[in-house]
N, C-alpha and C positions, 0 to 999 in steps of 0.2 A: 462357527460364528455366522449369523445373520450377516447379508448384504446391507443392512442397513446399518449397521454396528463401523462398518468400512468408512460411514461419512458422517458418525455421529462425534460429536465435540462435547458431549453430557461430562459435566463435573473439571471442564477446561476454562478456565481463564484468559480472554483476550483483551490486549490492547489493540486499538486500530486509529491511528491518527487520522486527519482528514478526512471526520468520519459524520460529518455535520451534513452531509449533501454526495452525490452523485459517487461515484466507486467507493468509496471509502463508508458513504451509508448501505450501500447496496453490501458490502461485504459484511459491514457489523449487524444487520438482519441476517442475513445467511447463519454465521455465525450464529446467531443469537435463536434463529430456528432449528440448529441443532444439535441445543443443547448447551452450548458455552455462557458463560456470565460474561459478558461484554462492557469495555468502557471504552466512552466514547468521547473523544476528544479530538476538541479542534482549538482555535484560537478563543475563540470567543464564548461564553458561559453560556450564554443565552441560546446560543445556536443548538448547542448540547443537550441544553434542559431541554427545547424543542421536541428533539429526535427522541429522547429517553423515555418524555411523556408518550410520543408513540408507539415506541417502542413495547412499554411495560403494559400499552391497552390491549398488547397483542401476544404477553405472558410470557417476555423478553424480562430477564434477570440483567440490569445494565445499569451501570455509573455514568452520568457525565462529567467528565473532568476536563476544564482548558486549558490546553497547551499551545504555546505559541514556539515550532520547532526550532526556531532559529534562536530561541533563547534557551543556552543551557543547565542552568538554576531550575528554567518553571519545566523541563527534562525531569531534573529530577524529583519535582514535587507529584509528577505525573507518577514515575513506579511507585512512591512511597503510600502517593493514596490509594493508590490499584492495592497493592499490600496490605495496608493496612485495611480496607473495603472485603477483600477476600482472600487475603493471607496465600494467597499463591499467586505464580503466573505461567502459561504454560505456550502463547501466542502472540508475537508480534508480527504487525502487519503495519510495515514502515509506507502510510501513502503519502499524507500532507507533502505538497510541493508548491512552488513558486515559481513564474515567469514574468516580469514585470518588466520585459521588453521585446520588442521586437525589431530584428533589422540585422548588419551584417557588423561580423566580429566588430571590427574599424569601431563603428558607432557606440559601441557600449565603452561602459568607463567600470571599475575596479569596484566601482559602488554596487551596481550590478552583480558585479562578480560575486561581490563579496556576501552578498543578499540571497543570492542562487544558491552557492553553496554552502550557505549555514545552512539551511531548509532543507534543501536536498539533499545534502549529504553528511554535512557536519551532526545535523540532527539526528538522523539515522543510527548516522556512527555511536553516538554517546547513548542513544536509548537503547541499543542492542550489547554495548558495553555493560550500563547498568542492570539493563535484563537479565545479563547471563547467569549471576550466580542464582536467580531463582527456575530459569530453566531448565539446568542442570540435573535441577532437584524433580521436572518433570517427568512423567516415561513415558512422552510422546510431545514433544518441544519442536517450537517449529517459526522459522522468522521465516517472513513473507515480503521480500523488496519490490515496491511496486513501481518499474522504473517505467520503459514508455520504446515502442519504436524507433523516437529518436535517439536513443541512445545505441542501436545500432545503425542506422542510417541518417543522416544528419536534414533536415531539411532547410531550405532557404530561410532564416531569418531567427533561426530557433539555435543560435551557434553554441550560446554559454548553457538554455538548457539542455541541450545534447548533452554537453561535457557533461555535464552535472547525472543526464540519466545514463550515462556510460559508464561511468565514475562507481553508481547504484549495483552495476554486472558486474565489475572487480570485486567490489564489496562484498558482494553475497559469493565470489565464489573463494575469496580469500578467508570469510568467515565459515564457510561449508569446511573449506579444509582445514579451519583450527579449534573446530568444535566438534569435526564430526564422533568424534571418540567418546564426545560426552553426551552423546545421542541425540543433540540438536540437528534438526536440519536448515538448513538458509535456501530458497528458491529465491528467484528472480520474474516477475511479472511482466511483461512488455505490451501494455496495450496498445493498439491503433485508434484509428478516430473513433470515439465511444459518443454517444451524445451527453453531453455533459455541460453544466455550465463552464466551466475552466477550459474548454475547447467550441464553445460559442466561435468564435473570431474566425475556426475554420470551417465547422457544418453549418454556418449558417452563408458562408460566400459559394454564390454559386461555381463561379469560374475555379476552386478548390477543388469544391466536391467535383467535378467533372473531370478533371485529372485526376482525383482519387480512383472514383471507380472507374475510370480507365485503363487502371493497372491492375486493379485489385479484382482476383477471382470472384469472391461473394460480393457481391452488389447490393449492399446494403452497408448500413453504418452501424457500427456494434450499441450493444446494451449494457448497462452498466450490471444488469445480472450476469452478463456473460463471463467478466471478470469477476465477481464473486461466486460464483459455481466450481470455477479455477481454481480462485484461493480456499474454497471449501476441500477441495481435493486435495491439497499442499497440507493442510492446515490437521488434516482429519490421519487415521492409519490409511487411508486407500493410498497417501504418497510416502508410505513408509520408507521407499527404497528411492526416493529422487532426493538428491542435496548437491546444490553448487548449480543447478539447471539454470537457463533462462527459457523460458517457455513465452510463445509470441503468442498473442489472442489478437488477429489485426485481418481477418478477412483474407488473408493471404497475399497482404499488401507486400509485405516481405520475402516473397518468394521467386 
């Protein structure tokens, strides 16, 4: 087999949530450069149709479909049109997430709670549900949970998203162990500070980023390719033998 055969996706079917902008685009390109039919879905149509149109100028085979994760219905209108669009599925890549507060446990209310973890995990949950009987039928299946740092290390004011990205590392490794037989793999992604718009609020204060990289080895702040090179490797045979992992992509903030 060619080295290049190890990270090609030719004749693979992905879905990738949160895939309208920053990781979640970065990874549905990757994907879609090697080789995979990709659909791309986020909340909003429009945002979709965007991405797709560029996508397809650069000979990207790709659906946009919107899904809003925290609702379980437009969940499953999302497998059904992937299916029906290309009649298999062989990739998920659970990103779309939500923080819509900030501040210490105390201050948050149930509403929150409640909003966090539909998106973040509830959502997951059920599109990895729904996905599986067409996985199964893959012979190289592979979920991708795209949880976050915080989920192993909590930071000041990020309490419920924590939980919720911690929550994401049980998940995949309870799912690794009750699929492994059926030759799915489930990894777990833990980004650090990526520049991104959904993480604005931290690389852009300075007084942050100064205590970031004051801990963190690599000085610098990640790229949203660097997580999708990752998930190309999860996603492709060259991670044929990883399932249940959570693997940190964070400059070594973690260590």
């Amino acid at each position: 087999m060619e080295i290049q055969e190890y990270f090609s996706l030719k004749g693979k079917t992905a879905i990738i949530t949160g895939a309208s902008k920053g990781i979640g685009e970065a990874i549905a390109y990757f994907f879609g450069k090697a080789g995979a039919k990709v659909v791309i879905s986020s909340r909003k149509q429009d945002a979709v149709e965007e991405v797709a149109k560029k996508f397809r100028a650069d000979g990207i085979d790709c659906a946009p479909i919107a899904c809003q994760m925290g609702d379980m219905d437009a969940i499953d209108v999302l497998v059904n049109a992937t299916i029906d669009t290309y009649g298999a599925l062989d990739v998920v890549v659970n990103n779309a997430a939500t923080n819509p507060v900030f501040g210490p446990i105390m201050e948050t209310d149930l509403v929150a709670y409640d909003k966090i973890m539909d998106v973040n995990v509830k959502g997951p949950l059920h599109l990895s549900k729904l996905a599986y009987p067409h996985l199964k039928k893959s012979d190289n299946a592979s979920v991708i949970n795209i949880s976050s740092v915080e989920g192993i290390t909590p930071g000041f004011g990020l309490g419920l998203y924590s939980m919720s990205k911690a929550s994401m590392i049980m998940l995949t490794k309870v799912l690794a162990k009750e699929w492994g037989h059926q030759g799915i793999r489930v990894n777990t992604i833990c980004p650090g500070l990526i520049k991104t718009k959904f993480s604005q609020a931290l690389w852009s204060n300075e007084n942050i980023m100064k205590q970031v990289m004051t801990k963190q080895p690599i000085k610098e702040i990640g790229k949203t390719e660097d997580i999708a090179a990752l998930a190309l490797t999860l996603a492709s045979k060259s991670g044929a033998y990883c399932t249940g992992a959570t693997f940190t992509a964070d400059g070594g903030l973690t260590v």
